[in-house]
C-alpha positions, 0 to 999 in steps of 0.5 A: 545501543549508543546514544544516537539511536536511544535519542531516535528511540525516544523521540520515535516513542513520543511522536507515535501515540496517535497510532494506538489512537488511530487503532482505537478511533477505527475499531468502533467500526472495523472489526478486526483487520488490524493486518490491513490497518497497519499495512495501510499506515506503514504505506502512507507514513513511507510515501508508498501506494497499496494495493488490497485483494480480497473477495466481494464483501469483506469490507475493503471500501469500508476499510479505506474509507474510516482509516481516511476519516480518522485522517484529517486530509482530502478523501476521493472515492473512484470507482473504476468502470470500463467506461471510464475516462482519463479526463474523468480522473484528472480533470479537463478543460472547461470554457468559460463563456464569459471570458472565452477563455479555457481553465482547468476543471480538476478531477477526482485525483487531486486529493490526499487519499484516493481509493481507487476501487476495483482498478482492474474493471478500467481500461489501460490509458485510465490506469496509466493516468492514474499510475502516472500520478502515482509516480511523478505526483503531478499530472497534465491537464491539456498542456498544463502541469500539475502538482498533487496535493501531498501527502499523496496515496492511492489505495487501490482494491481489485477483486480476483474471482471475477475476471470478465470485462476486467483489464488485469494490471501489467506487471511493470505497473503493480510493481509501483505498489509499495505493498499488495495486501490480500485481506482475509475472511473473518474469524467466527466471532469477529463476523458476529460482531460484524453482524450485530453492527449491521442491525443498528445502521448507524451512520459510522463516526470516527475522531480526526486524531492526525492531520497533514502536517503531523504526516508529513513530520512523521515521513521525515522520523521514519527516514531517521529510523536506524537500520544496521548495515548487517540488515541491509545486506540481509534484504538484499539477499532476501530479494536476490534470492529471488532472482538467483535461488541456487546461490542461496541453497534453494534450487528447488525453486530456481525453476519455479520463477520466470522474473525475480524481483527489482532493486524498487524491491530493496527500497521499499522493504527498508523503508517499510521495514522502518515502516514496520519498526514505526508503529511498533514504536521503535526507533531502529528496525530488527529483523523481525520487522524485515520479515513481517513485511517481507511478504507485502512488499515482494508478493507482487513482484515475483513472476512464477512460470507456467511449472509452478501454476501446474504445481499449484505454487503461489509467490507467497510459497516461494518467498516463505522458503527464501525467508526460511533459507536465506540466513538472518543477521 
């Protein structure tokens, strides 16, 4: 290790002790998901977006919500509904009767964290308003632009059984998501814990341990964050492999998957990578890092095509064998 990359590694490990904070903070009222936490951190200290499915119950809201208070940044709560509009996410403009003049009355999105709950339940010009938002961080109010507040973060949930009255996302917008989480049930004595919890009813209280500013110093760390030339050519074949499997000795899947994914692939598993390395308290990425977060980030950007729905084949199938195949540096 030379001494460029010991001084990041040093500097990585003391600027990193809130995330064991964070964790502590929150596990007094989230039992388990340490999956989603740390999924959750790595979108909000590399600039992404996150999308988390999971069936009804399983504490999506809940989650979001207590990571945000352990934040010390502006937490919006939106709840999608199909009559749901634009103006009701953005904002609109309001006449003063005083003056006669119009001014902008702001809306739910100008906050830090936005939980977006249920956004398949909203109709499409309510989610490319927010979608808008997500890409340019600024919206239009009338004929006037707008700046978000930054750091700016969008967590959205959806549920997948039930799908009547819901306005599935296109593809090209899920593709804005820098990771798709799929949040699982808990484990037996985790659900007893869960259940002891419920009986008290006590209103949760968590510690603010990081504010804006440490954010946003954290963004700028992680952009610092060594990542060898080998590794970068190694996500490029992992999501290349996703486009052309027969050049990666995977033709089992070649006809399997109708879109591969996009070059926005390639950034976002480096910079989630250097994400992964973060919380890890490392200051360069290994493979492993490449790997672990591999998953979340190409989850929702592989199409599969009607053969692989008849065979029961899951992107998550097809991403395993390219990460089983695709030779790691």
């Amino acid at each position: 290790m030379n001494e460029e990359i010991k001084a990041i590694d040093e500097k990585v490990k003391a600027k990193s002790e809130f995330i064991e904070k964070i964790n502590k903070a929150i596990s007094g009222t989230i039992v388990g998901q340490k999956y989603i936490i740390d999924r959750a951190l790595i979108a909000l200290f590399c600039n992404g977006h996150v999308m988390i499915e999971g069936v009804p119950g399983l504490a999506k809201t809940l989650i979001i919500k207590t990571l945000s208070m352990a934040i010390d940044a502006k937490f919006s709560r939106i709840q999608f509904t199909p009559d749901l509009l634009p103006s009701d996410l953005i904002g609109t403009m309001i006449l003063n009767p005083k003056t006669g003049e119009f001014s902008p009355r702001k809306g739910p999105v100008f906050a830090n964290l936005i939980l977006a709950d249920e956004i398949n339940r909203a109709p499409s010009k309510v989610q490319s308003a927010l979608l808008e938002a997500m890409q340019e961080h600024r919206v239009t109010i009338s004929d006037e632009t707008h700046k978000l507040p930054m750091p700016f973060m969008v967590l959205a949930t959806q549920n997948p059984i039930e799908q009547e009255g819901t306005y599935p996302l296109p593809e090209a917008a899920i593709d804005r998501f820098m990771l798709k989480l799929k949040i699982e049930y808990p484990k037996k004595d985790e659900e007893i814990k869960i259940m002891d919890m419920a009986l008290i009813g006590e209103e949760p209280k968590v510690e603010k341990v990081i504010n804006i500013d440490e954010i946003i110093e954290t963004r700028k760390l992680i952009n610092q964050i060594y990542i060898d030339e080998k590794l970068k050519h190694y996500i490029v074949n992992i999501v290349s492999a996703t486009r052309n499997p027969q050049e990666y000795n995977i033709p089992d899947i070649a006809g399997m998957i109708q879109w591969g994914a996009s070059p926005r692939a390639s950034i976002y598993l480096m910079q989630a990578a250097k994400g992964h390395a973060f919380i890890r308290r490392r200051g360069y990425v290994t493979p492993d890092d490449i790997k672990s977060i591999s998953m979340d980030v190409l989850r929702h950007r592989i199409i599969l095509n009607f053969e692989a729905e008849a065979e029961e084949l899951t992107a998550e199938h097809i991403i395993q064998k390219v990460l089983d195949a695709v030779e790691v540096p």
